[in-house]
C-alpha positions as CSV (number, residue, x, y, z in Angstrom):
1,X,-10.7,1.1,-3.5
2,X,-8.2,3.6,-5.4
3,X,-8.3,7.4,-5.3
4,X,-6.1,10.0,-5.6
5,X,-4.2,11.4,-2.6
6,X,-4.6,14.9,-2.4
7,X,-3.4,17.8,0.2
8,X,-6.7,19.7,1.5
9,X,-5.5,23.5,0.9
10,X,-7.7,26.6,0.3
11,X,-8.8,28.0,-2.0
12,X,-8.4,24.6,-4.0
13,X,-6.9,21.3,-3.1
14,X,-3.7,20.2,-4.7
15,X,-2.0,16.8,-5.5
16,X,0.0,15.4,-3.1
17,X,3.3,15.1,-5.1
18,X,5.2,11.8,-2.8
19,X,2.0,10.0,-3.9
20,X,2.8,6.8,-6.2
21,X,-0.1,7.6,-8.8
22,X,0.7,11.3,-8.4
23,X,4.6,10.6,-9.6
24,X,3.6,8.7,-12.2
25,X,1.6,11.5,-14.1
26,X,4.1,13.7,-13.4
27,X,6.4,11.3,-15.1
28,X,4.2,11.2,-18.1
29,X,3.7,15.2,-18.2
30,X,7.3,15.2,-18.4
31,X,8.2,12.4,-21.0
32,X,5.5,14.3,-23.2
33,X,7.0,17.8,-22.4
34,X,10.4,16.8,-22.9
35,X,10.0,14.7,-26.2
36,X,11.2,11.5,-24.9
37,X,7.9,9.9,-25.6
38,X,4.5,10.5,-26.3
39,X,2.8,6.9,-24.5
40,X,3.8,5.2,-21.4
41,X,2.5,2.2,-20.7
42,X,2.8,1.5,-16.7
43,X,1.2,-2.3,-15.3
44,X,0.4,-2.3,-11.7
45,X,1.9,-4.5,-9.1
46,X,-0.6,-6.7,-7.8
47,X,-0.5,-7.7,-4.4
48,X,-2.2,-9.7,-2.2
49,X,-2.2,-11.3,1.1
50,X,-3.9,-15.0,2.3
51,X,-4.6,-14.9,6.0
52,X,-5.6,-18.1,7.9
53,X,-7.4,-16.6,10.7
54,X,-9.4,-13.1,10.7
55,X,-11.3,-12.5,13.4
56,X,-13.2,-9.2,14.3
57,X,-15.1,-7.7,17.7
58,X,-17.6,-4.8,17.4
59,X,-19.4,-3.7,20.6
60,X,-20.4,-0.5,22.0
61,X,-17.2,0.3,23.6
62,X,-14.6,-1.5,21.3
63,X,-14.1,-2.5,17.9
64,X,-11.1,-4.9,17.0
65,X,-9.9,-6.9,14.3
66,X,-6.9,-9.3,14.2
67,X,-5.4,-11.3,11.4
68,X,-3.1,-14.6,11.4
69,X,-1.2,-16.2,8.8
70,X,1.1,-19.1,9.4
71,X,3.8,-17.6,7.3
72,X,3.9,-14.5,9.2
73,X,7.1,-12.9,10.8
74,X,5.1,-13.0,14.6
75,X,4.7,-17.2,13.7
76,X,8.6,-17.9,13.5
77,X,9.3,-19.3,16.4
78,X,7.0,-22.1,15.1
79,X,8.6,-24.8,13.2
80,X,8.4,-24.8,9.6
81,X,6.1,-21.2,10.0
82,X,7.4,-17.5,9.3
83,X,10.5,-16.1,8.0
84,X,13.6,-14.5,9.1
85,X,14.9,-12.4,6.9
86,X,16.8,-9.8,9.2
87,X,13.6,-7.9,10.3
88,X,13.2,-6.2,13.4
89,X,10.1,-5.7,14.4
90,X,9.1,-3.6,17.7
């Protein structure tokens, strides 16, 4: 799902400008304005995450979901599992 994040004002809504996709057409309003260029060609970063447990609860008083991947930060005190890499985590 993508959209565009916006900033609900009256009378009209506006973009809201710490927004990634936001930046970048301002980035390309300003190459254009300036002369610098008239094309920018932007790829996206894909990213993607592989779980190997998802679980979810739905009731009439509680909905839950929870998610588990070996090579997750909460799985390193397992051998061989998780990573250390200075985090700290709450």
């Amino acid at each position: 799902m993508t959209g565009n994040a916006m900033i609900i004002d009256t009378p009209e809504n506006r973009p809201l400008a710490q927004y990634p996709r936001n930046i970048i057409k301002a980035a390309v309003e300003y190459m254009k304005n300036s002369g610098v260029a008239d094309e920018m060609i932007i790829l996206p970063e894909f990213e993607f995450y592989l779980f190997d447990d998802v679980s979810w609860n739905v009731d009439g008083r509680y909905i839950g979901a929870t998610v588990d991947a070996k090579q997750s930060y909460w799985n390193s005190d397992s051998e061989g599992h998780g990573s250390d890499r200075g985090w700290s985590f709450p």
